[in-house]
N, C-alpha and C positions, 0 to 999 in steps of 0.2 A: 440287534436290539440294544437301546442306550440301557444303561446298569447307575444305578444309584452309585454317591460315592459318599454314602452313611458308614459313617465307620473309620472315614481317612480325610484326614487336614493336611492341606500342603503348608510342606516345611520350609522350602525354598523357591523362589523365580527362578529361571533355565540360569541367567548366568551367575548369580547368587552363589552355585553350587563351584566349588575351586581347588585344585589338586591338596590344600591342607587338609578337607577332609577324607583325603582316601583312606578307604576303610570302615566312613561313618555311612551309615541308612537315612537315606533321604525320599521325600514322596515330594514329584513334581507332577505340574497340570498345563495343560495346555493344548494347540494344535498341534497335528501332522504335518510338518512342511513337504516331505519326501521319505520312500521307505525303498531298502536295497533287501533285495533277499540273496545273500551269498552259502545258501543248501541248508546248513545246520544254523547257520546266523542269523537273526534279522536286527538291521540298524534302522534306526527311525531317528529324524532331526526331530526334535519340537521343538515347537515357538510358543512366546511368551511376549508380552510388549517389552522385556528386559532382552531377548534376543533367542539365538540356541545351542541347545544341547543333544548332544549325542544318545540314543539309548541302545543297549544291546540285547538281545533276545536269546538266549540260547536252550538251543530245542533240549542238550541234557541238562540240563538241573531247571527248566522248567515246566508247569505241567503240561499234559497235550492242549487241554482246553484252552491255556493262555498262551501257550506259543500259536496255535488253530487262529487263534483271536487277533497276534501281531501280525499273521500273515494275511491277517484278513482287511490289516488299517489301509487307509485311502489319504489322498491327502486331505486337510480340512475336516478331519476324524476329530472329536474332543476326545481327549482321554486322559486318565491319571497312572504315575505307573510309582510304585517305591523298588528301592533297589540299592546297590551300595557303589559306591562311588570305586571309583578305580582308574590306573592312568591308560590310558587309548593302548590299546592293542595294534592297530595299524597305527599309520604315520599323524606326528601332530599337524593338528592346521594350524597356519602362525596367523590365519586371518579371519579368526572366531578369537574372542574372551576364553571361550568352553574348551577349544583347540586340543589340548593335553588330555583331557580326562576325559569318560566317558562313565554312564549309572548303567550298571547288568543288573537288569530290571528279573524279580521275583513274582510280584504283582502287577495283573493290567485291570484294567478295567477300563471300558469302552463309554464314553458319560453321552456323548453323542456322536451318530454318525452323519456324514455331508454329501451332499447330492456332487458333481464333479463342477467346482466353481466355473463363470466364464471367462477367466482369466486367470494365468498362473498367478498367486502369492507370491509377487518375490520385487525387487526395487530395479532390479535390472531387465525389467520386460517393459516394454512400450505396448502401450492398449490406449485404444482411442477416447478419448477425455469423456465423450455419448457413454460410454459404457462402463467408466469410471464410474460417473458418477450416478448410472439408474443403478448400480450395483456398490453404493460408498460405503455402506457397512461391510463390503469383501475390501475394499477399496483401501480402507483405513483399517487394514490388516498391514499391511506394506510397511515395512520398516523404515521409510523416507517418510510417510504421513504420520508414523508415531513418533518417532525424533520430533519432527516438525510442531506436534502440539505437546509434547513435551516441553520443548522450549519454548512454545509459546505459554504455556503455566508457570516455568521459570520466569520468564517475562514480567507478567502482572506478578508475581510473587517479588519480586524484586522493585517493581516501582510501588507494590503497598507498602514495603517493610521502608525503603528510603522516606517514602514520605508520609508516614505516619511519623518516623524519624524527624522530621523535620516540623511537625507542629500541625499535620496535614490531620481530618476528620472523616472518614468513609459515610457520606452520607448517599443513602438512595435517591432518585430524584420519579414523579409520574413517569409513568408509559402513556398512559391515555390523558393527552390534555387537549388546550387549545389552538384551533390548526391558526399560525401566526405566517402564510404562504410571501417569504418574502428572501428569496431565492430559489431552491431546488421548490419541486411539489412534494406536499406530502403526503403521506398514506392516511385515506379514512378510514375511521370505523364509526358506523352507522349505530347510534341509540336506541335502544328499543325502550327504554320508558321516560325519554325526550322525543319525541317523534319527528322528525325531519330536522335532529340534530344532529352533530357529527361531529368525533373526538379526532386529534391528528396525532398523529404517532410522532414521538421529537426526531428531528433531523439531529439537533444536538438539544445537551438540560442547559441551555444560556441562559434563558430569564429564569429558571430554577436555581441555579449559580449565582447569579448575580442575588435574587430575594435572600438568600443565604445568607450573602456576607450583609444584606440587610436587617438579618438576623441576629447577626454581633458572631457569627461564628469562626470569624477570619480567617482560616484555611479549609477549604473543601476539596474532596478528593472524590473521584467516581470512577470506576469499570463500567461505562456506561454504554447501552446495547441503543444504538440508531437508525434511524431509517430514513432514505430520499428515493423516491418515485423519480427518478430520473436511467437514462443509456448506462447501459456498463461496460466497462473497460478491465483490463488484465489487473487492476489496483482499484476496482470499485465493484462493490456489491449495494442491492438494494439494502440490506441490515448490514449494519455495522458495528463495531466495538470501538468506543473512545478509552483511550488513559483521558480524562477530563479533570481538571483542575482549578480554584480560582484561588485568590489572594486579595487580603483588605492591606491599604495603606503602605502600597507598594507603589515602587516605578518601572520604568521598562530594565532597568539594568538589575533590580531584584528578581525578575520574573526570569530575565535570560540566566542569570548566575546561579538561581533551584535545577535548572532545568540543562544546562552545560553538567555539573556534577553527577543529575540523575542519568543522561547519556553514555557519561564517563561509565557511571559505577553498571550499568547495565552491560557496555558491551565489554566491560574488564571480568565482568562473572561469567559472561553468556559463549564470549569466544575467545577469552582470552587477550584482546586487541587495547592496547592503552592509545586512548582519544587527551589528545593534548589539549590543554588550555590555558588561556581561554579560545574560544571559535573565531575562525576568522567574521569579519559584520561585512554586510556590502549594503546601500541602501540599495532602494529599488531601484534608482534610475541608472545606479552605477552599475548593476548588473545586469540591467536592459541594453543598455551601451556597450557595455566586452563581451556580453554572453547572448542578447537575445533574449532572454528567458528570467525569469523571476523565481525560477527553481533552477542557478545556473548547475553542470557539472564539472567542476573547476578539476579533474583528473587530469585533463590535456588541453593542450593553447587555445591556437587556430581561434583567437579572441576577434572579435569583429571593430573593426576601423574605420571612422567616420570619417568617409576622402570628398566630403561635399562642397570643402571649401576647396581642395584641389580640384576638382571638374569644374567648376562652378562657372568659367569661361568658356569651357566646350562647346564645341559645335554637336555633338552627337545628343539624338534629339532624348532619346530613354533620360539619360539623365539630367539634361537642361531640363525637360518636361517636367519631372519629379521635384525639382527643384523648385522648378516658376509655382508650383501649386503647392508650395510649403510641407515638401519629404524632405527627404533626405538619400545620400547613394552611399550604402556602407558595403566592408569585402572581408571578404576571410582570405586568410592566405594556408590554402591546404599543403605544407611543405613535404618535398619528397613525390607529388604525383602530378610533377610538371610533362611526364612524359608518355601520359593515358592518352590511348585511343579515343577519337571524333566517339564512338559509343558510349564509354562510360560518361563521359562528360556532358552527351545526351541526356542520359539517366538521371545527372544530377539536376539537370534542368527539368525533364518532368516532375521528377521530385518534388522538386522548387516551387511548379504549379499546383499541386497538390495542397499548398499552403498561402497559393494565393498571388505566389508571383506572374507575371504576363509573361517572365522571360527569364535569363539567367546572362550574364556578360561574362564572359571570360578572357584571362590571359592565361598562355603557357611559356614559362620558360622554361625551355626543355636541357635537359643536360647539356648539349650538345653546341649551347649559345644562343638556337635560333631563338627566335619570340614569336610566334602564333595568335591571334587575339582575334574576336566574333565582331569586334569593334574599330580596329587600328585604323578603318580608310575615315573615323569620323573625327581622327584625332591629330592634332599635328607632333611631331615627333621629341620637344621639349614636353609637349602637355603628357603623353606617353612615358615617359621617363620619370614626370616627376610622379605620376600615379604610382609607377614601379618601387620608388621608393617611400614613398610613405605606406605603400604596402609590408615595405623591407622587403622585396623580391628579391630571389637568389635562382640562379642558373639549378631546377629541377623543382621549381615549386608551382603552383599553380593556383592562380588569382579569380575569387570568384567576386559578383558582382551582385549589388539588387539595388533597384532604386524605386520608390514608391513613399507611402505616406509611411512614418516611422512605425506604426502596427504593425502594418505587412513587413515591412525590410526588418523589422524583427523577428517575425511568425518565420518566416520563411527562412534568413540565416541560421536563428536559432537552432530549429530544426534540422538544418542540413548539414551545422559543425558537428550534430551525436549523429547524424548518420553518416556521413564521411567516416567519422573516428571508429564509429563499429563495424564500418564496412573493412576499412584496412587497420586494425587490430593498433588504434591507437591509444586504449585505453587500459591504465595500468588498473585490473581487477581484483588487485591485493590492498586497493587505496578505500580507506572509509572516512571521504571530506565532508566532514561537518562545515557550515554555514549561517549565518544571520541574515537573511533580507530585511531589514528594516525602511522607514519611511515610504510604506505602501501610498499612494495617492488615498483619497479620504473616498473618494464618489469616483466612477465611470460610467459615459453618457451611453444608454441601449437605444440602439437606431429601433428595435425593434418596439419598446414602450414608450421612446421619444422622451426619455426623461435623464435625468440622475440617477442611478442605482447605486447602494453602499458597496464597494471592492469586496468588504470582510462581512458588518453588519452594522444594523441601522444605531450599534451602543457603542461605536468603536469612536474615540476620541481623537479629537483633530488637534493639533499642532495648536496650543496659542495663539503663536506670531503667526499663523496663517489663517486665523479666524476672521482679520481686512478682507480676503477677499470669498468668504460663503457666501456673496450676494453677485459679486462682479463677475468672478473669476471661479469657479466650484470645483474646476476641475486643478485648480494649483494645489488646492488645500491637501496637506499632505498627513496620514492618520498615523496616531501611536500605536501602528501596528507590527507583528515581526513575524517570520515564519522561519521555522527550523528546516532546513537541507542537507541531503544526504543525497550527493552523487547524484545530479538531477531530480531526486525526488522528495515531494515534501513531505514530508514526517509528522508535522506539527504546525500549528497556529493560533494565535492569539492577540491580543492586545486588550491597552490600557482603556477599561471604560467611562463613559461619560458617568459623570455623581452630581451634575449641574442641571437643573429645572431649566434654565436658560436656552445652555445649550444643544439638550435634548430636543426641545422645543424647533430650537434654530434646525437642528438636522429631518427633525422629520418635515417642514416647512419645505426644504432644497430638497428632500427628496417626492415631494409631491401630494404630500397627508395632510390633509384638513385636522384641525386639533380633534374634530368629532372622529376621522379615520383613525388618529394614533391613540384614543382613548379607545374607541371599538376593537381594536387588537391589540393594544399593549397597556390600558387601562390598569391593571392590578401592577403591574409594575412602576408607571408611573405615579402611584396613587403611595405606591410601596416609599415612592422617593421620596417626600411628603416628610418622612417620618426622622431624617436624618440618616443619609447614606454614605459610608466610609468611601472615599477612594477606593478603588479595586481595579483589578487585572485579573488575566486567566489566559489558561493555553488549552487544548488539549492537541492529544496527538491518535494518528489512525493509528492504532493497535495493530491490525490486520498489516499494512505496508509495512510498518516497524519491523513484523516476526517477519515477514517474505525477507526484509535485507537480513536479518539476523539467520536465517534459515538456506541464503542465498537461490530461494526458488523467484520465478519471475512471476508467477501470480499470486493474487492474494488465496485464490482458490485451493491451493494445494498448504495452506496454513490456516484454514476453518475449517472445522469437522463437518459441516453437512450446507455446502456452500449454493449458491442459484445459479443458472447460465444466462446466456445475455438477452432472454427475453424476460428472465424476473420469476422464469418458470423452476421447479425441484424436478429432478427427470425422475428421482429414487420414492416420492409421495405423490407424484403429479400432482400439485398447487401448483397455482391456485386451480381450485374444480368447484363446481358449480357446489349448490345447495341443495335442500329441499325448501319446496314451495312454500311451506308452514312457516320456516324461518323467517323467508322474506317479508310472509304477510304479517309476522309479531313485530319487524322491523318496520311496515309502510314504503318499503319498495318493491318498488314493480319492475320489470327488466326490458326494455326497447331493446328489440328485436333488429340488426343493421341490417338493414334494404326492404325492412319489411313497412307498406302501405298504413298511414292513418287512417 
């Protein structure tokens, strides 16, 4: 039976307590991790979110009823216990804080007892993520989940205090506003005394940001809680947490130089690790070109090489074809795995299909001199050579191939230099390469809507000098946008927003909106503009991705306390779950029934 614990205030958290005060009375609280009963002794670990501590029970000097009571603990027992402090009796652990000392407990008392968890408590047990997570409140007992949001409060505790530092304003922005559906979908919610109205939940507070610095507030800072109705992935949940930020009267090299510092200053608290600066910048095209990728992971080479103007005679049809229809044939050069079996090299080509490619070409020079190639009867033996060397081929490397339109021969390399490097342990995982992608293209064309769609968003600012061609050419125009990277992943983004009636005009025009469409959704902002709007910029960053590298786990899930799986579903509340009927009808909706008859 649980026992009130009227009458006793704990003194200390388990590792709080520390061989100086041997001797002192101390009252600790917490769970039972494990109990030993060695005849007249009983040892119990407790935990505490600060870690544990040793107790010891000893049957003479304490009464029947409380030693009856220790031998009674289970694990996942609450209890309180006082007692005096004293150094271990058996051997120290050199792999606890508590190690040395241990509390010869006087007092128990029992505050609750626990049915037998379905999974041990402990970081070094594997349990299936299903049953993590319908059970997260045992879940986020685990000493690797409480570190984990630990740091993650250090986190946001550290970029409010830089950038309140820096001139920065914590302003809250709506949850329930206007659904503005112009990228991911957003989440409704249904009005009930608007009737077949509906509020969108923010993907991001962008047009709340930007009215701000319309405001005259010129720095704004937000912990801001988002949401996108879209697939989830190991780094995406349907809610989300932004560090969000904006800035008046700024350029791209004041946005990047807040934000290189606050990097700095986070991961010199969080791990210890000094981020050099300034960050390396690559534009976009340049890191579509070496890397493939727009979030490159510049940890290891195997950079990709544009041999189009070397084949470009060939007779072998894969890359003449590619060519005549305006791609491109780029290669990576995997060094060191010149001498892989016809199978793994299979692999890498389905792989490769996976992303789009029809096929995969390859050479091998194998240690041994020979040269092996999927292609060699379609080449003649100078054109062969000269591929090998602008590859830089070396006797044990191995030359891979794509040729297609430059999307794919990127989609496809990109992807298969981090799986290559992960596959054979090419990547140095003590490295934290910070990045700048800069000069995003402004628009990309969706075969799917048949139109222009904004890369970032429909306020993100285009290049002056490339404003000739928003009418000819839309897809040259290149935008004042930038995103932060980290070791393949992007962390952050941002850019410089449009503050021109003109040009805003001009962008939603290219992108497809009748002045009646872009007053119909973004009316109060342009109406905002009106009034005299500062130049501005902004960034935010995923909070969530940030704590996973800071934490080094690989999903965002194991760095949010009560996270969704990848149907959007809670396995530990089952949400979403239906209603009652009353609710619906004070809302005005009705529920279509799927396959069911009009």
């Amino acid at each position: 039976m649980a026992e009130s614990m009227s009458g006793l205030a704990r003194t200390h958290r388990c590792t709080e307590v520390s061989s100086q005060m041997t001797g002192e009375e101390v009252t600790v609280m917490g769970w039972v991790q494990k109990r030993r009963n060695l005849g007249s002794l009983i040892f119990i670990d407790l935990r505490d979110r600060s870690g544990l501590l040793q107790l010891v029970f000893d049957e003479e000097s304490l009464s029947s009823e409380d030693y009856e009571k220790a031998n009674g603990l289970r694990s996942e027992y609450v209890i309180a216990a006082v007692g005096t402090v004293q150094k271990r009796s058996a051997a120290v652990n050199e792999n606890l804080k508590t190690g040395d000392i241990e509390i010869k407990v006087h007092t128990l008392r029992v505050l609750s007892e626990s049915d037998t968890p379905p999974f041990p408590i402990d970081a070094d047990q594997t349990v299936k993520d299903e049953l993590r997570l319908k059970y997260r409140y045992l879940d986020l007992r685990r000493p690797n989940l409480q570190r984990n949001l630990r740091i993650r409060d250090h986190v946001t505790r550290i970029i409010r205090n830089f950038l309140s530092d820096e001139g920065f304003i914590e302003i809250e922005t709506p949850i329930l506003g206007k659904s503005t559906p112009e990228g991911a979908r957003d989440y409704l919610v249904p009005s009930r005394v608007h009737p077949g109205s509906f509020y969108g939940l923010p993907q991001s507070p962008q047009l709340y940001k930007q009215l701000l610095m319309c405001s005259g507030f010129d720095r704004y800072y937000q912990i801001a809680k988002c949401f996108r109705d879209e697939d989830l992935r190991a780094d995406r949940q349907p809610e989300f947490t932004q560090a969000d930020m904006e800035l008046s009267f700024v350029d791209v090299d004041d946005v990047i130089d807040i934000n290189e510092r606050l990097m700095q200053k986070v991961f010199k608290e969080v791990l210890d690790v000094d981020i050099p600066l300034p960050m390396q910048r690559l534009t976009y095209q340049e890191a579509m070109d070496r890397f493939g990728s727009d979030k490159p992971d510049t940890r290891f080479g195997m950079e990709l090489v544009n041999v189009s103007d070397t084949v470009s005679g060939c007779d072998f049809m894969v890359f003449k074809g590619a060519l005549e229809h305006g791609g491109s044939v780029r290669g990576i050069n995997a060094k060191g795995l010149g001498d892989l079996g016809r199978k793994k090299i299979d692999g890498f080509v389905s792989y490769a299909k996976d992303f789009g490619a029809k096929g995969l070409a390859y050479i091998q020079l194998k240690t041994d001199g020979t040269v092996k190639s999927s292609f060699a009867k379609f080449m003649k033996e100078d054109e062969m050579e000269a591929l090998i060397k602008a590859m830089d081929g070396q006797p044990g490397d191995l030359l891979l191939f794509a040729a297609d339109q430059d999307k794919v021969v990127f989609d496809v390399l990109g992807n298969l230099r981090i799986h290559i490097a992960k596959q054979y342990d090419m990547i140095d995982e003590s490295l934290f390469n910070f990045l700048w992608v800069t000069d995003f293209p402004l628009l990309e064309w969706s075969e799917e809507q048949n139109r222009y769609t904004a890369m970032h968003h429909p306020f993100t600012m285009p290049f002056e000098e490339d404003l000739e061609f928003i009418d000819t050419d839309p897809g040259k125009v290149r935008a004042k946008a930038y995103d932060i990277v980290l070791n393949g992943t992007e962390l952050g983004g941002g850019s410089i927003r449009i503050h021109q009636n003109d040009i805003q005009e001009k962008m939603f025009e290219v992108l497809g909106f009748t002045k009646e469409d872009a007053y119909e959704r973004f009316g109060f902002l342009l109406d905002a503009f009106k009034f005299g709007v500062p130049p501005h910029a902004g960034l935010a960053y995923g909070l969530d991705r940030l704590v996973m590298w800071l934490t080094g786990e690989d999903s965002i899930r194991d760095v949010i306390a009560f996270p969704k799986v990848k149907d959007a579903s809670c396995l530990m509340t089952q949400a979403p779950g239906t209603v009652d009927e009353i609710q619906l009808d004070e809302l005005g909706i009705e529920i279509s029934k799927s396959g069911e008859e009009s």
